[in-house]
Structure formats: C-alpha cells, structure tokens
DRENPA-772324 format. One record per residue: residue in three letters; x, y, z of N, C-alpha, C in turn; residue number from 1. Coordinates in steps of 0.2 Angstrom, whole numbers. Layout:
<sites>
- Ala, X, Y, Z, X, Y, Z, X, Y, Z, NUM
...
</sites>
This chain:
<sites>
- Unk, 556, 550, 578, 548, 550, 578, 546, 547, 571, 1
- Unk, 542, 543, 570, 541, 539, 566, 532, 543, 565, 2
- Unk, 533, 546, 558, 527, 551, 556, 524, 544, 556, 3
- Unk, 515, 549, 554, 508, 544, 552, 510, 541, 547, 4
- Unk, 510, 544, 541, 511, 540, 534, 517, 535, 533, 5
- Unk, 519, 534, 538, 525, 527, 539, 519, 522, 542, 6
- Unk, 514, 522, 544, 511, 518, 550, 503, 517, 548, 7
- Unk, 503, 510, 548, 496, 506, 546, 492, 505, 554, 8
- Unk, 485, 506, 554, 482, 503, 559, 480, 496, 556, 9
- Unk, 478, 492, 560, 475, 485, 559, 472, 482, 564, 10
- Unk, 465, 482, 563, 461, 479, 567, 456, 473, 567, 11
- Unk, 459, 467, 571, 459, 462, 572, 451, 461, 574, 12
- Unk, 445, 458, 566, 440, 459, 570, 437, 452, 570, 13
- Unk, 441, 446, 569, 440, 440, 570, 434, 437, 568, 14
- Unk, 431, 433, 571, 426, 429, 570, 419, 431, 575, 15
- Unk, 414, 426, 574, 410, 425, 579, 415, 423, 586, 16
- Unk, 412, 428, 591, 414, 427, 599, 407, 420, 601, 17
- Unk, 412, 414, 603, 408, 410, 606, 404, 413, 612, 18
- Unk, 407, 415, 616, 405, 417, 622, 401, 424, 621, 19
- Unk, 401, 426, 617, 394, 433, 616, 389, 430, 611, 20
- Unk, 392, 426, 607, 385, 424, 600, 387, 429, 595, 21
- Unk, 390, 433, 596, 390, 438, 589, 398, 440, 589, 22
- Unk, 399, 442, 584, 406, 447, 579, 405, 453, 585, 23
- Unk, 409, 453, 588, 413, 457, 595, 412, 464, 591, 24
- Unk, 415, 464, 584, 416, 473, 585, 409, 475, 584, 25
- Unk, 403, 470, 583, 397, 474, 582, 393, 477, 590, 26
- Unk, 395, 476, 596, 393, 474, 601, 392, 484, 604, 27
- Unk, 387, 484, 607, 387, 492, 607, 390, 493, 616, 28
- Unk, 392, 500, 615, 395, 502, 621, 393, 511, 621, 29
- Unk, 390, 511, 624, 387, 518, 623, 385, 520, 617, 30
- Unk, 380, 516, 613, 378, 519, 609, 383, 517, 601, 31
- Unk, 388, 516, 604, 394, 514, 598, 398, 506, 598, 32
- Unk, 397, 504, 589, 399, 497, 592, 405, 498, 594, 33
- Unk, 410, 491, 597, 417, 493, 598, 420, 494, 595, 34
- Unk, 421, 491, 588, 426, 491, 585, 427, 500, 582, 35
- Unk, 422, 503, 582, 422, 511, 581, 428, 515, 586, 36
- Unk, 425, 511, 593, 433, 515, 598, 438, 513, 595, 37
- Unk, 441, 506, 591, 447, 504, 588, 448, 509, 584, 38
- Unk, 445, 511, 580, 445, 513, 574, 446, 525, 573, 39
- Unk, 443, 524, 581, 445, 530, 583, 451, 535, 587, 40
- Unk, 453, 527, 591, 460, 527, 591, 465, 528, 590, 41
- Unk, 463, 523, 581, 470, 522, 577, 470, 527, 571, 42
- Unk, 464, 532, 571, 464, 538, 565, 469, 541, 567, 43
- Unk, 472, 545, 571, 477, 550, 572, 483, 546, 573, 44
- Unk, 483, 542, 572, 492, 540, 571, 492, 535, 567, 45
- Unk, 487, 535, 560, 490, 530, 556, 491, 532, 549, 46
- Unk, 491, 532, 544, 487, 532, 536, 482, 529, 534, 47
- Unk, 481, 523, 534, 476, 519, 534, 474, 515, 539, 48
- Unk, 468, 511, 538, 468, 508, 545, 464, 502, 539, 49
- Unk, 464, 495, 540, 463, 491, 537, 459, 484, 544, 50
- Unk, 454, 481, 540, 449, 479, 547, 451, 470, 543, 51
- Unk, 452, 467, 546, 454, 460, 546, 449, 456, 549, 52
- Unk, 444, 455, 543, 438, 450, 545, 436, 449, 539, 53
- Unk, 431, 440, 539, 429, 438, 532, 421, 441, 533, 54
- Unk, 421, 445, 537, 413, 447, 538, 410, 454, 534, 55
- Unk, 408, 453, 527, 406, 460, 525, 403, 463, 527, 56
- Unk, 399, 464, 533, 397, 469, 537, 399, 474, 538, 57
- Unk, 407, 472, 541, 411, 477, 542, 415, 483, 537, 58
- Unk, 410, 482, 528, 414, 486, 526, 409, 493, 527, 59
- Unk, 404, 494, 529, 400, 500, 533, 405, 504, 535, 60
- Unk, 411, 502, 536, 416, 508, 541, 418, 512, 535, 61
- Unk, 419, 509, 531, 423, 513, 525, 428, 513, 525, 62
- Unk, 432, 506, 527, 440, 505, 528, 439, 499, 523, 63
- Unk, 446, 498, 522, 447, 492, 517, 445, 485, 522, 64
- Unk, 443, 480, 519, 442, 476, 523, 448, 469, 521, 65
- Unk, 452, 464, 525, 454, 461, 521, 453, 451, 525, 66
- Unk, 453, 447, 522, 450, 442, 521, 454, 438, 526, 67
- Unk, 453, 435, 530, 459, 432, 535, 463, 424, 530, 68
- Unk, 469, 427, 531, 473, 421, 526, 470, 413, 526, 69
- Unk, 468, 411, 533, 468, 405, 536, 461, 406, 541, 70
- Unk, 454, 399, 539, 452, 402, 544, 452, 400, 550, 71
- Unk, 449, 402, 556, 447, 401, 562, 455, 399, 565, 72
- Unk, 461, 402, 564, 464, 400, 568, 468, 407, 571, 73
- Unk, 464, 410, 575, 466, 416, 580, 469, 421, 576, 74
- Unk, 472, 424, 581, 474, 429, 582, 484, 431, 578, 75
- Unk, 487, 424, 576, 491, 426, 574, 491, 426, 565, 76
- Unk, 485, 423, 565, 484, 422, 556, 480, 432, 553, 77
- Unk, 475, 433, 558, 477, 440, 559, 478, 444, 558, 78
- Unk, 485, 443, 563, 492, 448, 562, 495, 447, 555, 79
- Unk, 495, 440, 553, 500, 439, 546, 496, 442, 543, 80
- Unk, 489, 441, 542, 485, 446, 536, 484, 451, 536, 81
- Unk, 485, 453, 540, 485, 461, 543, 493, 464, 538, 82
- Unk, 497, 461, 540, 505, 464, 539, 506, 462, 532, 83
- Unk, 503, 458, 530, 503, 456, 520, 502, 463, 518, 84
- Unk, 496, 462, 519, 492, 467, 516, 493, 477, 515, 85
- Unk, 497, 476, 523, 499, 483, 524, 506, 484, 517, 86
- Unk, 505, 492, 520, 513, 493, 512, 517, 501, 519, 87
- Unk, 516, 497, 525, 521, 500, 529, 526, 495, 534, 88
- Unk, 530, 498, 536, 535, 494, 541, 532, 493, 546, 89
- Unk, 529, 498, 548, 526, 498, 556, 518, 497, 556, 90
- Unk, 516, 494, 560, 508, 491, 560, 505, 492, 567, 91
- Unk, 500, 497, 567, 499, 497, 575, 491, 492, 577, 92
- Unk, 492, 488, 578, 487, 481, 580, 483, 481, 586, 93
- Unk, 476, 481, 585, 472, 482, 589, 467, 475, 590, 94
- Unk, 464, 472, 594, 459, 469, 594, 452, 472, 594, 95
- Unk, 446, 472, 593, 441, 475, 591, 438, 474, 599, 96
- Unk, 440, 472, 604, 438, 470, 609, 439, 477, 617, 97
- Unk, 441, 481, 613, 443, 487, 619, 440, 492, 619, 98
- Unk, 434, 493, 620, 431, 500, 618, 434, 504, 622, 99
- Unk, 437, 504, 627, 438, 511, 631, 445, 512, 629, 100
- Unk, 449, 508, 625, 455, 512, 622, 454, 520, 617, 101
- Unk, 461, 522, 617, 462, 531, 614, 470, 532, 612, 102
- Unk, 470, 536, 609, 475, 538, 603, 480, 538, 609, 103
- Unk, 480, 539, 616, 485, 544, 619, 490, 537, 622, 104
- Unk, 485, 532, 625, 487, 526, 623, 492, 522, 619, 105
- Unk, 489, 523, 613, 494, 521, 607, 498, 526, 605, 106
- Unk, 498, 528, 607, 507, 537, 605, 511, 533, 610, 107
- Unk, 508, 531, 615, 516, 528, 619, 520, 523, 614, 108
- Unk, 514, 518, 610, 519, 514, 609, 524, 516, 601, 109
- Unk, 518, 519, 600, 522, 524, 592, 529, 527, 594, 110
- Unk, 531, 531, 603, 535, 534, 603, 541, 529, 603, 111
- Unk, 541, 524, 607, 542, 518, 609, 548, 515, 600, 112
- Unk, 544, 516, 598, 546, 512, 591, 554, 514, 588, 113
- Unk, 559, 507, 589, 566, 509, 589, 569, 505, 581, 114
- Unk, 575, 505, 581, 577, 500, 576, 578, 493, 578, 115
- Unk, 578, 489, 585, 577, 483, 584, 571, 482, 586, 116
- Unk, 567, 483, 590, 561, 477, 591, 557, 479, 586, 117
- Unk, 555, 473, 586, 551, 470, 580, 543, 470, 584, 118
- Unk, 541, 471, 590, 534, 469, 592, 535, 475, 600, 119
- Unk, 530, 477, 599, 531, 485, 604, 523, 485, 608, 120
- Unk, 524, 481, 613, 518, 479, 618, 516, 483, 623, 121
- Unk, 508, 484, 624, 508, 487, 632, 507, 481, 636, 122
- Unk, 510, 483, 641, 511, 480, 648, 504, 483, 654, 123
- Unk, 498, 480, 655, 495, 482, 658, 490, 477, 664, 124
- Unk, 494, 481, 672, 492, 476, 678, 497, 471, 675, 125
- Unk, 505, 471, 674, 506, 466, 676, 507, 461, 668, 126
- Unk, 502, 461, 663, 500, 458, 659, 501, 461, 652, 127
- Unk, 505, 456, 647, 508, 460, 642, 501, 459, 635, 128
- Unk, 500, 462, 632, 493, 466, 627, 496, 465, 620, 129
- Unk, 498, 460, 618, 500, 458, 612, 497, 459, 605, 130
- Unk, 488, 460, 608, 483, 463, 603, 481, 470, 604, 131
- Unk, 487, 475, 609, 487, 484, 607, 494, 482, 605, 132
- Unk, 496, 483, 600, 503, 482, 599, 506, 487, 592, 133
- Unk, 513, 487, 593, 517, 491, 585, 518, 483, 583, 134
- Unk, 520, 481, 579, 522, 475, 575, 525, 479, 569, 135
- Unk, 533, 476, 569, 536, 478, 561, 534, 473, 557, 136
- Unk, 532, 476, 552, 531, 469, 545, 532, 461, 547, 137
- Unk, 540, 463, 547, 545, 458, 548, 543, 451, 552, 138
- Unk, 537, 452, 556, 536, 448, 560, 532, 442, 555, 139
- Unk, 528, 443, 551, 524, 440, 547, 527, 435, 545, 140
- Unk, 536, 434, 542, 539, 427, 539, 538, 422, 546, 141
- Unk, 539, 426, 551, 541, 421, 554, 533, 418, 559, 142
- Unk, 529, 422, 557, 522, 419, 560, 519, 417, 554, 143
- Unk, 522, 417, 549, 518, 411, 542, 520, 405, 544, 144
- Unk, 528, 404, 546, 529, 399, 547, 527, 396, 553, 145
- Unk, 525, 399, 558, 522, 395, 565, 516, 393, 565, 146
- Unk, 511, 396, 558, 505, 394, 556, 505, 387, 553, 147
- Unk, 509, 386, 547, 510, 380, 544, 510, 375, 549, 148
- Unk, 516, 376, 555, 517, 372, 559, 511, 369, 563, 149
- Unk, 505, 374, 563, 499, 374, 568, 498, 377, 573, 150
- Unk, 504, 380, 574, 505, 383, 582, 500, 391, 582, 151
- Unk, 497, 390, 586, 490, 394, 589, 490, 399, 593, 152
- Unk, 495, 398, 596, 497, 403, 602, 500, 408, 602, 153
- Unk, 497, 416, 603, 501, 421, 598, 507, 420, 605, 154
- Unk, 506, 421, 610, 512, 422, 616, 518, 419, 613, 155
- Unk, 516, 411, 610, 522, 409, 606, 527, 410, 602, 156
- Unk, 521, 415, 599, 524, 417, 590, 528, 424, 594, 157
- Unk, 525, 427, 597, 527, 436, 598, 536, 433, 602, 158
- Unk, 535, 427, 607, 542, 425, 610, 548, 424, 604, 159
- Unk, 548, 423, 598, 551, 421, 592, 551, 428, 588, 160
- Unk, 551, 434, 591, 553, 441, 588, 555, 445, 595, 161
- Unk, 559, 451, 592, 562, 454, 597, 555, 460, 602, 162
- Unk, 555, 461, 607, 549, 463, 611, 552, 468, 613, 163
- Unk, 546, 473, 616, 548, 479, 618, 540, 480, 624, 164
- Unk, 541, 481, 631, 535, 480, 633, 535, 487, 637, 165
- Unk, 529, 492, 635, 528, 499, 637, 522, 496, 643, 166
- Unk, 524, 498, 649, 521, 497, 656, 517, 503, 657, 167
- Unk, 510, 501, 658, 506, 508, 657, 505, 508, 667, 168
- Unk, 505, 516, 668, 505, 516, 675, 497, 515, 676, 169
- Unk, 498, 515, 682, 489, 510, 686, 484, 513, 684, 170
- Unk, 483, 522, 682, 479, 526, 681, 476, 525, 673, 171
- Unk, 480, 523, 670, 479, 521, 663, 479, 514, 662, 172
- Unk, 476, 509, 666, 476, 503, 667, 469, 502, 662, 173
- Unk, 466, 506, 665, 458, 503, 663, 456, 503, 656, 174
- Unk, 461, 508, 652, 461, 510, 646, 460, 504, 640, 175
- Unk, 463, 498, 644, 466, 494, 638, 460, 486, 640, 176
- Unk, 456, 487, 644, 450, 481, 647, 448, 477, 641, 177
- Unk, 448, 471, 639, 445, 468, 634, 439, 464, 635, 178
- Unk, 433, 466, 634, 426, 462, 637, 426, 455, 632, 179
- Unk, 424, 451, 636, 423, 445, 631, 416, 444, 633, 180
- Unk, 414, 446, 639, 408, 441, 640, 402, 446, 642, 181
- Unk, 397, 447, 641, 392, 451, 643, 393, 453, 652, 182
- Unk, 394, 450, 656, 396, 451, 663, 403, 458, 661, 183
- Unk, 407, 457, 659, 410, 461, 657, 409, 469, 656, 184
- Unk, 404, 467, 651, 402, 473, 647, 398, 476, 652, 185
- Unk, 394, 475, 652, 390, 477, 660, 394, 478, 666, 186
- Unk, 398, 477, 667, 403, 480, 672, 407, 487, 670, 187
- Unk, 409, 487, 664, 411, 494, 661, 406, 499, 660, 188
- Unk, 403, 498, 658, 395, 500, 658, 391, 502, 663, 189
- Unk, 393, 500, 668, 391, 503, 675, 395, 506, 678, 190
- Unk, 404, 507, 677, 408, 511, 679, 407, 519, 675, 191
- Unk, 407, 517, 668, 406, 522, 665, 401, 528, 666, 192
- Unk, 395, 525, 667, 388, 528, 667, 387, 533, 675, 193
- Unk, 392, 532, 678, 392, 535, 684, 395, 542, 685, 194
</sites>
C-alpha cells in the first residue's frame, strides 16, 4: 500500500475550453467550480496537490500553481509539467473536467499501484480515462520526447509506457462524466438535482 506522503495530486487545468468560452475548472456545479471536486478528491490520498495552468486565477485554491512547459499543446505537455514538478514517484492525475469524481474512486487506482506499470487508468463504460489516472514519474522522459516530436495524442503517448486499466463496474460509471459542453452540464445538473 503505497502511503499519502509518497503520492502527488495534479490537476490538469489547461486552457480556455473552446467549446465553453471559459477555463473549465472555473465553471460552477452546485454552487462549486469543478476544479474544487478535483481538488477534493485528491486531498485524502495525496501530499500535495499541484494545479497545472498558466492561468493565475487559479492560485485562489492555495495550491502551488505550475506554468505548462509548452503551450496550447494538450493534455500530455500537462502531464510532463505536472511530473517535473512533483518530488514523488507516483502522480494521481486529474482533468478539472469531472465534477462528480471522489476520493473512493481514486483509492482503486492507489490500491492498483504495482512495481511495473507505469500508468494506472480507469476504465469507464468501456472507455479507458487516461486523465483520472496514477502515472509514475517515469512516464515524463518518454512523453518529453513525443512532445519534441509533435505528437499530440495522449492515447499515443500513454501506448509507449506499461498500462494497468482498473474497470469501474456500471454503478460507478457516472462517477468519472467529463462535461465539455454546456448540454452536458445541464444534463448532470438535472440528474443530480432530483
């Protein structure tokens, strides 16, 4: 079992969302922006939690904020800045786009955590979640190199480290929903509210 104080949260809060107009983690969900469920998630299973964005808005959380290496190019330039940055082996990696995520969620993948894989994914409906994930440090050489290259695709990069996919069963499905688009959000929003 791999204690807290071995394990960094990081929270990928990216850019402006084309498709919303604004910086995603600020987008409200009950009264709370999203990035706050990330953030509340990742308290009890981390040491630190570190927010990955060039946007100083988000130093209001009172987490360290860190500057994305490279910009506008997704989601694996993220991860690398995320895993510079950290000073642990194990990195539990969020996207700021999940409001309904919870700690109980991310303890599978914590238990999950072995001596080979290097990237420890849920699997949800079918679909592997490469942005709720454990990443070992490790992964970072080899995603600096696939950045130089240009390559954009994190599914590409995650294929080039060893995987480990935790299958959340159907009832824990909803858990892990990423809203990208007001329709979206409105639709969680209406399920919840019930």
């Amino acid at each position: 079992m791999i204690k807290k104080h071995n394990i960094t949260g990081i929270i990928l809060a990216g850019g402006k969302s084309s498709r919303m107009g604004t910086d995603k983690g600020f987008l409200l969900f009950k009264n709370k922006p999203f990035i706050q469920y990330s953030i509340n998630a990742l308290k009890p299973l981390t040491n630190e939690i570190l927010i990955v964005s060039d946007n100083p808005d988000y130093d209001k959380f009172g987490l360290k904020r860190i500057n994305d290496i490279t910009k506008d190019t997704g989601p694996i330039s993220g991860i690398c800045s995320g895993l510079v940055a950290s000073s642990t082996a194990y990195n539990l990696i969020l996207s700021c786009d999940i409001p309904l995520i919870n700690s109980n969620i991310l303890q599978k993948l914590v238990d999950a955590i072995d001596d080979e894989s290097e990237i420890i994914q849920i699997e949800s409906n079918g679909k592997t979640m490469p942005l709720i994930a454990v990443y070992h440090r490790s992964c970072k050489d080899k995603f600096l190199i696939l950045l130089q290259g240009d390559e954009r695709r994190l599914r590409v990069a995650v294929r080039t480290c060893k995987t480990k996919n935790i299958i959340l069963k159907q009832e824990n499905t909803t858990f892990t929903t990423n809203v990208n688009t007001k329709e979206e959000l409105k639709l969680i929003e209406d399920v919840h509210n019930h």
